[in-house]
N, C-alpha and C positions, 0 to 999 in steps of 0.2 A: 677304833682308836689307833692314832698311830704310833708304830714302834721306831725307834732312833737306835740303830747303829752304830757307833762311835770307831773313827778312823784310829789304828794308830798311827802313836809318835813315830815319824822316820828320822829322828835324831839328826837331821842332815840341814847342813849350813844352806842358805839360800845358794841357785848356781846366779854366778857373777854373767852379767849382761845375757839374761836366759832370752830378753824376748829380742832385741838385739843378734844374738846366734841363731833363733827360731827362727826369724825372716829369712837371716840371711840363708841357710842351711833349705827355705820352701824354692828360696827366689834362685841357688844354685843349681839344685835337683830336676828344678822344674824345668828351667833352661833349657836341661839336655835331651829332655823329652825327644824334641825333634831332630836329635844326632846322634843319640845311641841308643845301644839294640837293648831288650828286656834283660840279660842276664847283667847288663852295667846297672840299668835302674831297680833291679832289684836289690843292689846294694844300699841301695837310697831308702829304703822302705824301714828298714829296724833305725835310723837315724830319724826318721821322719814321725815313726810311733811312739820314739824316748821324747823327741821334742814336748809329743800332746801329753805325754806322761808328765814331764816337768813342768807345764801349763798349770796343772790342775794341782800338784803340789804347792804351787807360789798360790796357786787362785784358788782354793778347795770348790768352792760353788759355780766355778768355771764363769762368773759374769763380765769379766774382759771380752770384747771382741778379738784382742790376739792372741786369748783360749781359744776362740770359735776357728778364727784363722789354721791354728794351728790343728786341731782333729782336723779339719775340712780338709789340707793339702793330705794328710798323712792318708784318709781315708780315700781321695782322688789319687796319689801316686799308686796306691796299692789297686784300686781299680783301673786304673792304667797299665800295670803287667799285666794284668790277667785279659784286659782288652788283646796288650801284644800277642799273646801268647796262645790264645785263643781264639782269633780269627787267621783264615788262610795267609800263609807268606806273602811278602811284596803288598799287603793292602795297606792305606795310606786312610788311616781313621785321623777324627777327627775329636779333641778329647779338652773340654774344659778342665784346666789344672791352675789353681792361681795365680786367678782371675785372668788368663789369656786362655784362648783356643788353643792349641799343639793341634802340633800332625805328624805323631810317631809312626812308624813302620812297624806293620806286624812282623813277627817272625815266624811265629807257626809256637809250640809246647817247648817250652824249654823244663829243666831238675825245677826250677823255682815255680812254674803250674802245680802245687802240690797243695797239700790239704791244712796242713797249715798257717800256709799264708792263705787259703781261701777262706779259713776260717776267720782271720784276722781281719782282711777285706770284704769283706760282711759283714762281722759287729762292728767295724766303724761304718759300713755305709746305713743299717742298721739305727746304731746310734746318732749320725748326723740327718738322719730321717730324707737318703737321697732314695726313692723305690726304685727309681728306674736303673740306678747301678747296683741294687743289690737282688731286682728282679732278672739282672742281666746275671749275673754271678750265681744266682740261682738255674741257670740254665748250662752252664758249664757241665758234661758229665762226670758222676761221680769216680768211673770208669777211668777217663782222663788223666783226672787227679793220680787216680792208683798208679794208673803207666807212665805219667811221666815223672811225681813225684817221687816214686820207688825206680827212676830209671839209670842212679847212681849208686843202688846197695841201698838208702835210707829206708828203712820199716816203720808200717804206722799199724796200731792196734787195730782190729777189725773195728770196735767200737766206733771209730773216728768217723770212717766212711759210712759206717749207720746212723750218724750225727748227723755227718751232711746231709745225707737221703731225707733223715726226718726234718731238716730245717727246709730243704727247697722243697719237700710237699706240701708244710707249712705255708711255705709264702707265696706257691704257685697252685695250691688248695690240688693237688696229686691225689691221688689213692695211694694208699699204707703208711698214712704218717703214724698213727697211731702203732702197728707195726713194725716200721723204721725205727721210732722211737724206745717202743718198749726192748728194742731188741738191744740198741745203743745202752739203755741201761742196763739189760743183762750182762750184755757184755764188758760192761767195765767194774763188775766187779770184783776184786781186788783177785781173787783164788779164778779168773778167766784174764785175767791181762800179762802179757806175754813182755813190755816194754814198760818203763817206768815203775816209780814204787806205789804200792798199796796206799802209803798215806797222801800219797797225788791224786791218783783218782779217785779215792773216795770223799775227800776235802774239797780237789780243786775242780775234776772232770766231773762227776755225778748232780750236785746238785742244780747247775744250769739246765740240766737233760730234765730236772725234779720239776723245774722251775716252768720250765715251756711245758710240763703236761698239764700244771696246775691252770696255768692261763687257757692253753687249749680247752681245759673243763669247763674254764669263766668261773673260780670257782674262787673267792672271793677270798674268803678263811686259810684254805688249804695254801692258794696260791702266795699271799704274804707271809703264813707259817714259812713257805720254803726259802721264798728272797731271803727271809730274817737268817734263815737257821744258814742258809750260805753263805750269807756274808759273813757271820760269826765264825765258820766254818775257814773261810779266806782270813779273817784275822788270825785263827788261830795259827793257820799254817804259814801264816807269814809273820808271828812272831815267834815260830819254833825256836829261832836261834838268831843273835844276833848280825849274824849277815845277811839272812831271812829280811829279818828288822828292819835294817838300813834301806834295802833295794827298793830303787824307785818303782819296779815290778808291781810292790806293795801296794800302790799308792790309787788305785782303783779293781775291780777284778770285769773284766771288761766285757765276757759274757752276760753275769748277772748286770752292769750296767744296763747290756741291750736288751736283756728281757725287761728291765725296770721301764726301758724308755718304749717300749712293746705294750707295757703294761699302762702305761700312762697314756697314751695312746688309744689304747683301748678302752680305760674307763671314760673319754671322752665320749664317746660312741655308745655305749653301752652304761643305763644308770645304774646298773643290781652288780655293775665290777667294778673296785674301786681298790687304788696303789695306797697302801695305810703301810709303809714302812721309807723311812729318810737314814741316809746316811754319808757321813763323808766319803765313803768307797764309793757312792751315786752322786756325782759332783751337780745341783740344783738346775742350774742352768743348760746342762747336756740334757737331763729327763725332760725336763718341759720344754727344752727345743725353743728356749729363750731369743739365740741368734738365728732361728731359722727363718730365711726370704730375705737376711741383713743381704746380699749378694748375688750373685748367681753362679751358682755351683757345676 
Protein backbone atom coordinates (compact mmCIF):
# COMPACT_ATOMS: atom_id res chain seq x y z
CA UNK A 1 0.00 0.00 0.00
CA UNK A 2 1.19 3.28 -0.66
CA UNK A 3 2.06 5.91 1.86
CA UNK A 4 1.69 9.79 1.01
CA UNK A 5 3.69 12.25 2.60
CA UNK A 6 2.41 15.52 2.66
CA UNK A 7 4.75 18.61 1.72
CA UNK A 8 4.49 21.57 3.94
CA UNK A 9 3.03 24.95 3.41
CA UNK A 10 6.29 27.36 2.57
CA UNK A 11 3.91 30.32 3.01
CA UNK A 12 5.93 32.04 0.29
CA UNK A 13 4.62 34.30 -2.54
CA UNK A 14 5.52 32.86 -5.99
CA UNK A 15 9.22 34.33 -7.07
CA UNK A 16 8.53 36.93 -9.85
CA UNK A 17 9.86 35.73 -13.53
CA UNK A 18 11.48 32.44 -11.67
CA UNK A 19 11.97 30.57 -14.93
CA UNK A 20 12.91 33.76 -16.80
CA UNK A 21 15.89 34.28 -13.99
CA UNK A 22 16.54 30.36 -14.09
CA UNK A 23 17.73 30.41 -17.77
CA UNK A 24 19.21 33.36 -17.54
CA UNK A 25 21.26 32.61 -14.29
CA UNK A 26 22.16 28.40 -16.51
CA UNK A 27 22.92 30.51 -19.67
CA UNK A 28 25.36 33.13 -17.45
CA UNK A 29 27.32 30.49 -15.30
CA UNK A 30 27.63 28.29 -18.16
CA UNK A 31 29.29 30.75 -20.40
CA UNK A 32 32.14 31.11 -18.08
CA UNK A 33 32.91 27.74 -18.02
CA UNK A 34 35.57 28.27 -20.60
CA UNK A 35 37.17 31.45 -18.77
CA UNK A 36 37.35 30.88 -15.46
CA UNK A 37 39.07 28.88 -13.03
CA UNK A 38 36.98 26.45 -10.51
CA UNK A 39 37.11 28.69 -7.41
CA UNK A 40 34.91 31.49 -9.74
CA UNK A 41 32.56 28.60 -10.70
CA UNK A 42 32.07 27.35 -7.55
CA UNK A 43 30.33 30.35 -6.77
CA UNK A 44 27.81 29.53 -9.37
CA UNK A 45 26.85 26.16 -7.86
CA UNK A 46 24.57 27.34 -4.47
CA UNK A 47 22.74 29.88 -7.20
CA UNK A 48 22.34 27.18 -9.59
CA UNK A 49 20.99 24.50 -6.66
CA UNK A 50 18.34 27.59 -5.29
CA UNK A 51 17.26 27.74 -8.84
CA UNK A 52 16.28 23.73 -9.03
CA UNK A 53 14.96 24.35 -5.59
CA UNK A 54 12.50 26.99 -6.75
CA UNK A 55 11.56 24.78 -9.75
CA UNK A 56 10.05 22.29 -7.86
CA UNK A 57 8.39 24.88 -5.43
CA UNK A 58 6.38 26.68 -8.46
CA UNK A 59 6.15 22.83 -10.07
CA UNK A 60 5.71 20.38 -7.04
CA UNK A 61 5.72 17.18 -9.54
CA UNK A 62 8.58 18.76 -11.43
CA UNK A 63 6.57 18.08 -15.02
CA UNK A 64 7.83 21.27 -16.75
CA UNK A 65 10.82 20.72 -18.97
CA UNK A 66 12.32 23.95 -17.32
CA UNK A 67 12.20 21.83 -13.98
CA UNK A 68 14.26 19.21 -15.80
CA UNK A 69 16.39 22.13 -17.47
CA UNK A 70 17.06 23.49 -14.26
CA UNK A 71 18.28 20.16 -11.84
CA UNK A 72 20.20 19.25 -15.16
CA UNK A 73 22.60 22.56 -15.29
CA UNK A 74 22.68 22.62 -11.42
CA UNK A 75 23.81 19.04 -11.21
CA UNK A 76 26.38 19.42 -14.53
CA UNK A 77 27.93 22.90 -13.01
CA UNK A 78 28.63 21.00 -9.89
CA UNK A 79 30.00 18.03 -11.76
CA UNK A 80 32.07 20.38 -13.68
CA UNK A 81 34.10 21.65 -10.41
CA UNK A 82 34.89 18.57 -9.43
CA UNK A 83 36.04 17.69 -13.08
CA UNK A 84 38.23 21.05 -12.56
CA UNK A 85 39.59 20.26 -9.66
CA UNK A 86 40.23 16.88 -9.80
CA UNK A 87 42.09 16.17 -12.81
CA UNK A 88 45.90 17.20 -13.39
CA UNK A 89 46.53 21.29 -13.99
CA UNK A 90 46.70 22.74 -17.40
CA UNK A 91 44.22 19.81 -18.76
CA UNK A 92 41.74 21.10 -21.25
CA UNK A 93 38.47 18.68 -20.52
CA UNK A 94 35.80 18.63 -22.31
CA UNK A 95 32.32 18.91 -20.55
CA UNK A 96 28.61 19.03 -21.66
CA UNK A 97 27.00 21.86 -19.63
CA UNK A 98 23.69 23.46 -21.13
CA UNK A 99 23.25 22.04 -23.92
CA UNK A 100 26.88 23.15 -25.47
CA UNK A 101 30.31 21.30 -25.11
CA UNK A 102 32.74 23.61 -22.67
CA UNK A 103 36.31 23.33 -22.50
CA UNK A 104 37.29 24.54 -18.99
CA UNK A 105 40.74 24.17 -17.69
CA UNK A 106 41.60 21.96 -14.86
CA UNK A 107 43.27 23.41 -12.00
CA UNK A 108 44.26 20.70 -9.96
CA UNK A 109 42.15 20.63 -5.69
CA UNK A 110 41.07 23.69 -4.75
CA UNK A 111 39.00 24.50 -0.39
CA UNK A 112 35.73 23.95 -2.62
CA UNK A 113 36.96 19.87 -3.72
CA UNK A 114 35.35 19.20 -0.29
CA UNK A 115 32.72 16.78 0.92
CA UNK A 116 29.96 18.64 0.78
CA UNK A 117 29.59 19.92 -2.33
CA UNK A 118 30.65 16.10 -3.31
CA UNK A 119 27.96 15.25 -1.65
CA UNK A 120 25.54 17.70 -3.29
CA UNK A 121 27.16 16.74 -6.91
CA UNK A 122 26.18 13.16 -6.49
CA UNK A 123 22.53 13.27 -5.39
CA UNK A 124 21.93 15.64 -8.26
CA UNK A 125 23.91 13.35 -10.62
CA UNK A 126 22.17 10.54 -8.81
CA UNK A 127 18.92 11.97 -9.10
CA UNK A 128 18.99 13.21 -12.87
CA UNK A 129 20.03 9.47 -13.33
CA UNK A 130 23.53 10.66 -15.21
CA UNK A 131 25.91 7.28 -14.07
CA UNK A 132 28.77 8.07 -15.76
CA UNK A 133 29.13 11.56 -13.76
CA UNK A 134 28.34 10.19 -10.64
CA UNK A 135 30.44 7.06 -11.44
CA UNK A 136 33.20 9.59 -12.00
CA UNK A 137 32.61 11.43 -8.69
CA UNK A 138 32.56 8.24 -7.22
CA UNK A 139 36.09 7.84 -7.93
CA UNK A 140 37.46 11.00 -6.44
CA UNK A 141 39.21 9.92 -3.17
CA UNK A 142 37.78 10.12 -0.03
CA UNK A 143 41.22 11.29 1.29
CA UNK A 144 41.10 14.28 -1.15
CA UNK A 145 38.17 15.41 -0.08
CA UNK A 146 39.51 15.49 3.65
CA UNK A 147 42.84 17.51 2.51
CA UNK A 148 41.65 19.84 0.45
CA UNK A 149 38.21 20.47 1.86
CA UNK A 150 39.78 20.91 5.62
CA UNK A 151 42.58 22.92 3.77
CA UNK A 152 41.22 26.27 4.96
CA UNK A 153 40.53 25.42 8.98
CA UNK A 154 36.76 23.93 7.71
CA UNK A 155 35.94 20.56 9.91
CA UNK A 156 33.71 17.74 8.84
CA UNK A 157 32.41 15.12 11.27
CA UNK A 158 34.06 11.79 10.73
CA UNK A 159 30.58 10.40 9.87
CA UNK A 160 30.71 12.43 6.57
CA UNK A 161 33.68 10.89 4.97
CA UNK A 162 32.22 7.31 6.12
CA UNK A 163 29.22 8.45 4.02
CA UNK A 164 31.10 9.03 1.14
CA UNK A 165 33.18 5.67 1.60
CA UNK A 166 29.72 3.88 1.88
CA UNK A 167 28.17 5.62 -1.03
CA UNK A 168 31.07 4.97 -3.79
CA UNK A 169 31.31 1.27 -2.61
CA UNK A 170 27.71 1.29 -3.22
CA UNK A 171 27.88 2.43 -6.75
CA UNK A 172 31.34 1.06 -7.69
CA UNK A 173 30.15 -2.43 -5.76
CA UNK A 174 33.87 -1.98 -3.41
CA UNK A 175 34.38 -4.08 -0.43
CA UNK A 176 33.20 -2.55 3.14
CA UNK A 177 30.02 -0.91 2.12
CA UNK A 178 28.22 -2.54 4.52
CA UNK A 179 31.14 -1.44 7.10
CA UNK A 180 31.45 2.10 5.73
CA UNK A 181 28.05 2.32 6.40
CA UNK A 182 27.32 1.00 9.55
CA UNK A 183 30.20 2.94 10.83
CA UNK A 184 28.73 6.39 9.22
CA UNK A 185 25.75 5.59 11.35
CA UNK A 186 27.54 4.93 14.49
CA UNK A 187 29.00 7.69 14.06
CA UNK A 188 26.42 10.23 13.74
CA UNK A 189 24.92 9.64 16.65
CA UNK A 190 24.11 12.65 18.38
CA UNK A 191 26.43 11.84 21.98
CA UNK A 192 29.57 10.95 18.88
CA UNK A 193 29.29 14.24 16.75
CA UNK A 194 31.70 16.68 17.49
CA UNK A 195 30.02 19.70 14.69
CA UNK A 196 26.38 20.49 14.34
CA UNK A 197 23.38 19.84 16.69
CA UNK A 198 21.91 16.62 17.79
CA UNK A 199 18.45 17.45 16.36
CA UNK A 200 20.42 17.76 12.88
CA UNK A 201 21.79 14.53 12.55
CA UNK A 202 19.46 12.56 14.09
CA UNK A 203 16.41 14.12 11.87
CA UNK A 204 18.34 15.33 8.91
CA UNK A 205 21.90 13.14 8.53
CA UNK A 206 20.77 9.51 9.79
CA UNK A 207 17.97 8.59 8.16
CA UNK A 208 19.33 8.80 4.32
CA UNK A 209 22.34 6.40 5.79
CA UNK A 210 18.65 4.17 7.27
CA UNK A 211 17.46 4.60 4.05
CA UNK A 212 20.34 3.19 1.61
CA UNK A 213 20.86 0.08 4.12
CA UNK A 214 17.26 -0.74 3.65
CA UNK A 215 17.61 -0.76 -0.15
CA UNK A 216 20.96 -2.38 -0.06
CA UNK A 217 18.90 -5.50 1.96
CA UNK A 218 16.00 -5.05 -1.05
CA UNK A 219 14.06 -5.13 1.72
CA UNK A 220 10.75 -3.95 0.71
CA UNK A 221 8.91 -3.33 4.21
CA UNK A 222 11.86 -2.05 6.17
CA UNK A 223 13.05 0.02 3.22
CA UNK A 224 9.63 2.32 2.75
CA UNK A 225 9.20 2.13 6.63
CA UNK A 226 12.56 4.30 6.56
CA UNK A 227 11.67 6.83 3.27
CA UNK A 228 8.31 7.40 5.26
CA UNK A 229 9.64 7.83 8.74
CA UNK A 230 12.49 10.47 7.10
CA UNK A 231 10.58 12.43 5.29
CA UNK A 232 8.28 13.00 8.36
CA UNK A 233 11.48 13.36 10.09
CA UNK A 234 12.46 16.44 7.43
CA UNK A 235 8.98 17.80 7.89
CA UNK A 236 9.35 18.05 11.16
CA UNK A 237 12.65 19.72 11.31
CA UNK A 238 11.83 21.98 8.98
CA UNK A 239 8.68 23.11 10.49
CA UNK A 240 10.48 23.53 13.98
CA UNK A 241 10.24 27.31 13.64
CA UNK A 242 9.01 29.55 11.45
CA UNK A 243 12.15 30.52 9.52
CA UNK A 244 12.68 26.66 9.28
CA UNK A 245 9.07 26.97 7.54
CA UNK A 246 9.57 29.66 5.08
CA UNK A 247 13.21 28.32 3.65
CA UNK A 248 13.08 27.17 0.26
CA UNK A 249 15.81 24.51 1.80
CA UNK A 250 12.26 22.89 2.91
CA UNK A 251 11.09 22.35 -0.17
CA UNK A 252 12.56 18.86 -1.03
CA UNK A 253 15.25 16.92 1.29
CA UNK A 254 17.49 15.92 -1.54
CA UNK A 255 19.25 12.80 -0.07
CA UNK A 256 16.10 10.92 0.53
CA UNK A 257 14.91 12.29 -2.90
CA UNK A 258 18.01 10.22 -4.40
CA UNK A 259 17.42 7.13 -2.58
CA UNK A 260 13.59 7.39 -3.74
CA UNK A 261 14.86 7.82 -7.34
CA UNK A 262 17.57 4.63 -6.42
CA UNK A 263 14.68 3.06 -5.29
CA UNK A 264 12.43 3.29 -8.14
CA UNK A 265 15.07 2.32 -10.26
CA UNK A 266 15.37 -0.59 -8.70
CA UNK A 267 12.04 -1.93 -8.36
CA UNK A 268 12.20 -1.74 -12.10
CA UNK A 269 14.83 -4.41 -12.22
CA UNK A 270 13.73 -6.37 -9.50
CA UNK A 271 9.96 -7.59 -8.95
CA UNK A 272 9.86 -8.61 -4.95
CA UNK A 273 11.31 -4.57 -4.48
CA UNK A 274 8.85 -2.08 -4.71
CA UNK A 275 8.83 2.18 -3.97
CA UNK A 276 5.12 2.18 -1.89
CA UNK A 277 5.61 5.65 -0.50
CA UNK A 278 4.87 9.48 -2.71
CA UNK A 279 5.30 12.63 -1.47
CA UNK A 280 5.65 16.34 -2.23
CA UNK A 281 9.41 16.34 -0.72
CA UNK A 282 9.83 13.41 -3.92
CA UNK A 283 8.73 15.90 -6.70
CA UNK A 284 6.82 12.76 -9.42
CA UNK A 285 8.65 13.48 -12.30
CA UNK A 286 12.45 13.61 -10.91
CA UNK A 287 11.65 9.79 -9.31
CA UNK A 288 10.49 8.33 -12.36
CA UNK A 289 13.03 10.18 -14.54
CA UNK A 290 10.14 11.62 -16.52
CA UNK A 291 12.50 14.20 -18.63
CA UNK A 292 15.14 11.67 -18.93
CA UNK A 293 16.76 11.30 -22.84
CA UNK A 294 14.36 14.74 -23.35
CA UNK A 295 18.27 16.11 -24.34
CA UNK A 296 21.74 15.25 -24.02
CA UNK A 297 23.33 15.64 -20.90
Amino acid sequence: MTRSITRHDLNRAPEEDLWEESKSSRDTWSDRLDTEDASTIYFSLSTLYMSALYSVEADPDAAQLDTWEAWVTAMQMHHAMFAMTTNPPGTELELMVNHRVRHPEATGPRYCTNASNWTTAFLLAVICRDQQRYRELCEVPVELLREAGESEGTQYNEFTYRWISALQAFVLNRPGLGEELLAAMELSAPDRVDIGSPELTEMIVFPPMNTLLRLVERDTEKFNDALAQGLELFRAYQTADAKRARSIKGVVSLPLLAMACLAYDTAEQDPDFRLEVESGYLPKHLVQRSWYGEFPV
